[in-house]
N, C-alpha and C positions, 0 to 999 in steps of 0.2 A: 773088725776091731770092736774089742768090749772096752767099754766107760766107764766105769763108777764115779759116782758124782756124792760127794758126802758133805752134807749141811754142817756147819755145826750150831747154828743161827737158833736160839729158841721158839724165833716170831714161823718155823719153819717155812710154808712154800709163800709168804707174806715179806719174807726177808728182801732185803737190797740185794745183798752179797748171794744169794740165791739166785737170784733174777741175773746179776752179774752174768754168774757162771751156766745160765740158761743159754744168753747170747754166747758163751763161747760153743757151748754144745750144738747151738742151733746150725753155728757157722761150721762145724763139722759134720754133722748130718747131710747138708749142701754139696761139699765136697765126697764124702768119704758115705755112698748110699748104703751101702753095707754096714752102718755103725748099729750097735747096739749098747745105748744107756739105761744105765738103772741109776735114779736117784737116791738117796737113804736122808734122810732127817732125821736127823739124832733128837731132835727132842719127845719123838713118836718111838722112840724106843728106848730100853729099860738099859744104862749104861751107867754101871756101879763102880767104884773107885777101887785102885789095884789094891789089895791087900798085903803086896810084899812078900808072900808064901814063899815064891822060887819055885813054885811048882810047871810054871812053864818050861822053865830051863832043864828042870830034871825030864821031863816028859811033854816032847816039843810043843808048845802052844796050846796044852791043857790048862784048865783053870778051873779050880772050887767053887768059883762062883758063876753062878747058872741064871744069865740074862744074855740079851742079844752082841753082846761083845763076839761069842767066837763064831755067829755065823757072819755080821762081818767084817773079821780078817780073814775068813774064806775067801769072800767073795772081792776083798783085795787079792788073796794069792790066784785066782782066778781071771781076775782083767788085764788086758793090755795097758791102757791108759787110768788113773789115778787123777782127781783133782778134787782139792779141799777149797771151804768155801767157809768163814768166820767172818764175825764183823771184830773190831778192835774193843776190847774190852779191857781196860786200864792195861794198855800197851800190851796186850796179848792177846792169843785167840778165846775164842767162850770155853767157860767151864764143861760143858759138855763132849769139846771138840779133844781137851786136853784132857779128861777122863778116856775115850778110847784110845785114844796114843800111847798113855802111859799103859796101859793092858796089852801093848805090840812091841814090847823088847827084844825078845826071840827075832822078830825082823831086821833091829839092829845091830844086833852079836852075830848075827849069820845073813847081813845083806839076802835078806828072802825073797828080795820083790825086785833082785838084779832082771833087768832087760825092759821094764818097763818104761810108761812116758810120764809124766807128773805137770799137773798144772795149780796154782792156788788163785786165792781170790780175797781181800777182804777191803770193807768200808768202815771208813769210819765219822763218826756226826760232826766233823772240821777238825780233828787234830791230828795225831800223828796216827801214821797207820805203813809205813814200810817196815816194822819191825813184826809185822803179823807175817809180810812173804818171807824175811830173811829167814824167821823160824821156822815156817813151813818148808821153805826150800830145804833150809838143813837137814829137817826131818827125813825128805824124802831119799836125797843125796845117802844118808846113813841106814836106809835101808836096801839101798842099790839101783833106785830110783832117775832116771838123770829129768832133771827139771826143766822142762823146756821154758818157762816162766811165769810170772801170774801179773795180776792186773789189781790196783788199788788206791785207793782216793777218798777224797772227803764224798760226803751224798752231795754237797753244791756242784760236783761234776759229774754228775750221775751220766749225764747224756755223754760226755766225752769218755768215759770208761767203757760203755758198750761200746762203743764205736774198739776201741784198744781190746777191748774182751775177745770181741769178731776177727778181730788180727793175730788174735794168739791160736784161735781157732784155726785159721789156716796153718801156722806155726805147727801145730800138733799135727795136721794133715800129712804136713810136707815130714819131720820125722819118724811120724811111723810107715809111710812109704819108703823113703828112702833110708832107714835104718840106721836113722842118725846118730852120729858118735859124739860125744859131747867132753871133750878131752880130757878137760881140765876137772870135768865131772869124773870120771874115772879114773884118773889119778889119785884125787879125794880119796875115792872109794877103797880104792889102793893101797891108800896111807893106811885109813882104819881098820883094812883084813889084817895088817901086820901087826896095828895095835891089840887088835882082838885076838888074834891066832896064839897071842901068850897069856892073855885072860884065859880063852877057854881050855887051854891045854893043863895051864895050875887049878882049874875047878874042872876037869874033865868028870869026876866026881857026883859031886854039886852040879855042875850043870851036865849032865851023862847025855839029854837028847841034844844039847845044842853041840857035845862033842862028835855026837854020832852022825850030825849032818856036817859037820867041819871033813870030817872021816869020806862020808859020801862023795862031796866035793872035789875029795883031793888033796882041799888045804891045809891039811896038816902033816 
């Protein structure tokens, strides 16, 4: 099983919501000795804003601008497991976090990361903070992701979140063994290839690589 483990935290490996999603990994390593994580902190690496070119779309997941964005969404389409980790930053995840997202649309017009497992994580200094997993869940969901769940809270419960982080950690175990189906998740999924399949079929075009993997696929 591959990991990736992606901060988006500026305070990098100093972060809560880092640490958080330590203890879920740890609790996987325990169970599953065969794991291999690779963490990324995005604030150690160079991640520039989308410039809306369309150049992805035409030419699947290239891009004009030349910083660490496309090695990784490589090394997303490369892992088994997926888990994001932000703190709440006026009710959303960090600007750094929501700079590489926006540079992986291709993931979402062509569900690129179907079969994988997905987990999220975030903190926040006492106010709200489920609206950080809702987003990230969706996110993953719309790339073909099924999300086994994430873990988040204020920092006054720091201590009771590890303890939930370690639990999701076994959670992830038990899915990628058992090759878990997540229903109501791929139904979702489901919905949006039918909404996309007439996107990209009137921009086949305009979007010519993400038609050409629709094509690959079958689903067109």
């Amino acid at each position: 099983m591959k990991i990736l483990c992606i901060s988006g935290s500026p305070r990098g490996k100093q972060s809560n919501t880092f640490k958080l999603m330590e203890e879920t990994l740890n609790e996987i390593k325990l169970q599953f000795t065969d794991a291999e994580a690779e963490y990324i902190h995005l604030s150690d690496k160079d991640i520039r804003f989308c410039i809306g070119c369309g150049l992805c779309h035409r030419n699947l997941l290239q891009c004009p601008i030349k910083d660490d964005v496309s090695d990784i969404l490589q090394k997303m389409l490369e892992c088994d497991v997926i888990m994001f980790a932000s703190p709440v930053y006026i009710n959303h995840i960090s600007a750094q976090l929501k700079a590489l997202l926006d540079r992986s649309s291709p993931f979402i017009h062509c569900q690129m990361l179907l079969g994988k497992y997905g987990a999220a994580f975030a903190t926040s200094g006492g106010g709200p903070h489920m609206m950080v997993l809702d987003y990230l869940g969706d996110y993953m969901i719309s790339c073909g992701i099924q999300y086994v769940g994430g873990v988040s809270g204020p920092m006054s419960e720091f201590d009771a979140l590890k303890g939930r982080a370690r639990s999701l950690g076994t959670q992830i175990v038990e899915a990628v063994r058992e090759g878990k189906k997540i229903t109501d998740q791929l139904a979702m999924m489901e919905v949006r290839r039918r909404f996309f399949k007439d996107a990209i079929s009137s921009r086949k075009e305009q979007w010519a690589g993400e038609y050409g993997y629709w094509r690959e696929k079958g689903w067109l």
